[in-house]
N, CA, C and O of each residue as an XYZ file, in Angstrom:
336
protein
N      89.497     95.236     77.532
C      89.682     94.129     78.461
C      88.879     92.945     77.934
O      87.672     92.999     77.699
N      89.590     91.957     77.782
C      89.022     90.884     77.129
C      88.261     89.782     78.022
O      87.440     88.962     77.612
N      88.812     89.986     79.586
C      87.936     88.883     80.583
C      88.376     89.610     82.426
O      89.331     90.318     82.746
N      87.612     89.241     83.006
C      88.013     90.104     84.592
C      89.146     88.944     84.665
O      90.116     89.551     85.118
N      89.489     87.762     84.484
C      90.366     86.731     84.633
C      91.782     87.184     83.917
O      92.720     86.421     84.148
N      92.075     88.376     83.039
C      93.203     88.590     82.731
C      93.959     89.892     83.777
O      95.143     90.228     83.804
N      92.863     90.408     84.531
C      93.081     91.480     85.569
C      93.977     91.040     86.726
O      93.574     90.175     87.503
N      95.220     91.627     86.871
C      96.645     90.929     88.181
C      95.277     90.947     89.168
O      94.756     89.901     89.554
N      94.750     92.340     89.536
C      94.041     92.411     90.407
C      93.110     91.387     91.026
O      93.027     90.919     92.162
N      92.477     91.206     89.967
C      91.160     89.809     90.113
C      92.072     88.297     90.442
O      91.711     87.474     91.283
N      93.504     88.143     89.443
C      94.063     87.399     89.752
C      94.559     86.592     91.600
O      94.449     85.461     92.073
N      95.253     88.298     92.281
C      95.765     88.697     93.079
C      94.850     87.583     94.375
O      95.087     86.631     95.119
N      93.594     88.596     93.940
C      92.301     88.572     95.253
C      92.191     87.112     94.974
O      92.645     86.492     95.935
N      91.794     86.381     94.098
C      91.505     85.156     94.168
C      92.491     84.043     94.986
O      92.063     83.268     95.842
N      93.721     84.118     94.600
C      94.761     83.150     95.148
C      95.098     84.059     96.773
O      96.001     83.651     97.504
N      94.543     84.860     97.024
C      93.959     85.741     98.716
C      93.041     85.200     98.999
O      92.993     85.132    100.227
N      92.193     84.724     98.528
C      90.909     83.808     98.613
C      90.843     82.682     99.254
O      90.171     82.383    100.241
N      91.997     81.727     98.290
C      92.279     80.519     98.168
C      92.947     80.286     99.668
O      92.694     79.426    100.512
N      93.825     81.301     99.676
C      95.011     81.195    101.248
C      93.665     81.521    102.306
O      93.440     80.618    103.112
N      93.075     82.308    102.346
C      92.101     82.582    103.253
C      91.385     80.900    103.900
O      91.187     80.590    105.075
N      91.112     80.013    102.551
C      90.287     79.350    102.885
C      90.964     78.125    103.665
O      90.253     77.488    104.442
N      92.418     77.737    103.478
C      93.679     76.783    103.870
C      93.693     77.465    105.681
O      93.307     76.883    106.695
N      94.244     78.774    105.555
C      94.290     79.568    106.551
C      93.396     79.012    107.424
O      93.713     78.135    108.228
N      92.178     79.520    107.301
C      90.653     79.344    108.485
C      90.732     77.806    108.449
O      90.841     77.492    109.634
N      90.733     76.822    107.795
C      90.892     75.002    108.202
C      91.619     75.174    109.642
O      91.312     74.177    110.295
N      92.275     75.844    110.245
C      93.077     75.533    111.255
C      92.336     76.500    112.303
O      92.898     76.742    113.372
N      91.678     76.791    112.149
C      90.533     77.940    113.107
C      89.745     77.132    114.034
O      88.951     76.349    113.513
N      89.796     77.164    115.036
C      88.894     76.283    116.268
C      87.308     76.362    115.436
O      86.861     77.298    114.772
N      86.735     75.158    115.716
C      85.491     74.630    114.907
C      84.471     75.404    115.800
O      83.465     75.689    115.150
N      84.427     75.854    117.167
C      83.521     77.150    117.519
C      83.521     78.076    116.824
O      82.466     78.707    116.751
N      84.599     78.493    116.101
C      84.552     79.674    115.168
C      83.539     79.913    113.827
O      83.054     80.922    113.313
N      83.462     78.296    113.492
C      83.458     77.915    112.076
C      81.701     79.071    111.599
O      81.292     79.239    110.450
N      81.199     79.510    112.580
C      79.654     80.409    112.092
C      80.005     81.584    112.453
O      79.180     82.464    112.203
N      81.022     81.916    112.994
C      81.283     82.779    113.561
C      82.562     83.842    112.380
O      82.289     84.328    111.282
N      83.975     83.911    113.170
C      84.818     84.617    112.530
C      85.285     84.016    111.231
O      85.433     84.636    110.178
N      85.547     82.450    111.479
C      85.908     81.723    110.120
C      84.711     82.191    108.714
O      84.931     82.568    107.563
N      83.522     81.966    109.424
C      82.788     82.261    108.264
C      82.949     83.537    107.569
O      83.460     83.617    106.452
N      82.572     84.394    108.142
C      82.837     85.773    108.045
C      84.346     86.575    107.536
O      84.443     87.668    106.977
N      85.212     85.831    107.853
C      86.455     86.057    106.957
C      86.362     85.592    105.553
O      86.653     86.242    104.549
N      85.979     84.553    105.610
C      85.392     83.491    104.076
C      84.985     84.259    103.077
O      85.352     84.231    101.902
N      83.770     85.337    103.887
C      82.648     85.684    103.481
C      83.456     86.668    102.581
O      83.789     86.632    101.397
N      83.662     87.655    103.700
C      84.643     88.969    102.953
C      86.149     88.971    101.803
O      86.508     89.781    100.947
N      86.558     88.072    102.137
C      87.434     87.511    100.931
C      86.606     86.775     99.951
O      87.389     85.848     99.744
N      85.927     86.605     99.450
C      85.041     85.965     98.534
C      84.700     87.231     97.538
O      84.856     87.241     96.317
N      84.071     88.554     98.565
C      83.812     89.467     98.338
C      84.319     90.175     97.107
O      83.670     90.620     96.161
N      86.037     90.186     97.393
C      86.816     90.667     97.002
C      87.097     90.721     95.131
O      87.029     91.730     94.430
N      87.385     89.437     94.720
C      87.177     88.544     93.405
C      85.965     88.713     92.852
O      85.732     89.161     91.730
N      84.986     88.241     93.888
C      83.455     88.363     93.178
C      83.242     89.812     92.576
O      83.053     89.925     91.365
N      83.273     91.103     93.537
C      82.823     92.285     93.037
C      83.875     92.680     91.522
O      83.463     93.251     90.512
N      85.210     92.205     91.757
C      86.153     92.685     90.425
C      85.168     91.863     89.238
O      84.629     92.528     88.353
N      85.038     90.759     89.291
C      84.295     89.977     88.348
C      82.852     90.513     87.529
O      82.595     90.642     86.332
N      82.028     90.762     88.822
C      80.895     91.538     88.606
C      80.816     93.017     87.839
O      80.315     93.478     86.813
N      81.433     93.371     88.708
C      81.528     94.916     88.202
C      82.326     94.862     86.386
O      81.962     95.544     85.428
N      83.008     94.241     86.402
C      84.113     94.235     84.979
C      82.836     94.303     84.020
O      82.565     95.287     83.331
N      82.057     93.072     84.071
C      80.494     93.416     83.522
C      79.921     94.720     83.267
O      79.189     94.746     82.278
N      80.014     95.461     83.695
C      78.920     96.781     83.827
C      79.946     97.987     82.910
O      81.012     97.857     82.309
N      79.119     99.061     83.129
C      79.745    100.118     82.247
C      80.934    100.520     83.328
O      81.099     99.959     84.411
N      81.625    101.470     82.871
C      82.666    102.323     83.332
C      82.619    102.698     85.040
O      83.384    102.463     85.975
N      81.382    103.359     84.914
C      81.505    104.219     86.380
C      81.094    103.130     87.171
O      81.740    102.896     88.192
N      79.671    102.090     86.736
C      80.029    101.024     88.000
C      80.745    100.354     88.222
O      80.521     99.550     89.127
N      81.823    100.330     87.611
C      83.065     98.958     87.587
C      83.869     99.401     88.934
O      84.427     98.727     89.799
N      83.641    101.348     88.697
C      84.726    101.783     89.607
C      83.843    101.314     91.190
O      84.251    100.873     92.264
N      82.547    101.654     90.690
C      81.981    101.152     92.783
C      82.102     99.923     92.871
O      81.832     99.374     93.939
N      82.371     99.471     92.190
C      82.373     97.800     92.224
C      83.972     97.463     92.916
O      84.256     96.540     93.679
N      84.838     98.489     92.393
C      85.791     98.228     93.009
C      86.082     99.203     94.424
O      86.674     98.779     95.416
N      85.869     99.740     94.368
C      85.209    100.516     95.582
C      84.834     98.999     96.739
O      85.522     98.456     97.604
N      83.986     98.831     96.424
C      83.295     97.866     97.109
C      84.619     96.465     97.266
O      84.918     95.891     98.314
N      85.001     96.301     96.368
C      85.984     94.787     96.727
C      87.006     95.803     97.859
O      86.920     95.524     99.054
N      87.704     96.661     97.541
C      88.145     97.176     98.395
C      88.002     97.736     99.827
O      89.001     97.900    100.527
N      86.767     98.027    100.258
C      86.288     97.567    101.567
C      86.284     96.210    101.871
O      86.869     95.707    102.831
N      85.554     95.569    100.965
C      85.809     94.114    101.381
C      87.334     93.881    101.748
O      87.400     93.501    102.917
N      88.134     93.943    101.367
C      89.942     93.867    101.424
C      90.477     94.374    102.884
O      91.219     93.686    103.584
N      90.005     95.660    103.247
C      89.920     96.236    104.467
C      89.202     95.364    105.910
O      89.456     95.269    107.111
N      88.107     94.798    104.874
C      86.929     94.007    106.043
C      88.141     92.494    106.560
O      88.279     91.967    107.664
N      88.733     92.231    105.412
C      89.315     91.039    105.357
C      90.189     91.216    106.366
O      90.239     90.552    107.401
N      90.950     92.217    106.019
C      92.376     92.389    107.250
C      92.334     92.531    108.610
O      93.022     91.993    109.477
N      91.266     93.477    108.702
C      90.726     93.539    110.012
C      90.057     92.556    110.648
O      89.907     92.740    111.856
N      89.509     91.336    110.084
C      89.191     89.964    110.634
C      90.177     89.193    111.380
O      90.173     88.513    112.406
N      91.285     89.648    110.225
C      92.317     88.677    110.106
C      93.316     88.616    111.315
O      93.941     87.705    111.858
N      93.177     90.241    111.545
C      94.145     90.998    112.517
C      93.296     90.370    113.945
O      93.989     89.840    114.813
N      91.948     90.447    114.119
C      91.579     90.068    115.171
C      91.420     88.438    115.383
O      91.454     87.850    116.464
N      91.257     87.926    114.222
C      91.934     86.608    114.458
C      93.351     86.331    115.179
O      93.410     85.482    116.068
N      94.378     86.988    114.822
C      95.564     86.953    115.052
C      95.489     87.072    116.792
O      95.710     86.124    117.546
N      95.118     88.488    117.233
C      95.411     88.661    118.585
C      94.511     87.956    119.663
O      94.756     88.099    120.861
């Protein structure tokens, strides 16, 4: 692997990122410390840990993705309670 930037995956999460951040602009400004942030937070998560981890040897790459993948879970479930 020549960069975490050639990974669909890392690709994927980032432009999930990007929509996340367009998305929450339209979020009532009480929110903005609240759920907006915290959705932000956890989609950020996502990209960052693929990035990080790609760095490291083998077996941490995998908790690393481990880890974006909760984050991914954390994301939806924000998202979902945003929704309702």
């Amino acid at each position: 692997m020549s960069s975490y930037k050639d990974l669909d995956v890392w690709k994927k999460s980032f432009e999930v990122c990007i929509d996340i951040y367009q998305l929450t602009q339209s979020f009532p400004k009480e929110e903005l410390y609240g759920l907006t942030s915290q959705i932000r937070r956890a989609s950020v998560s996502i990209p960052s840990n693929i990035s990080e981890g790609s760095k490291r040897g083998k077996k941490e790459f995998i908790q690393f993705l481990k880890i974006a993948h909760g984050s991914g879970a954390e994301t939806e479930t924000q998202l979902m309670l945003a929704y309702r």
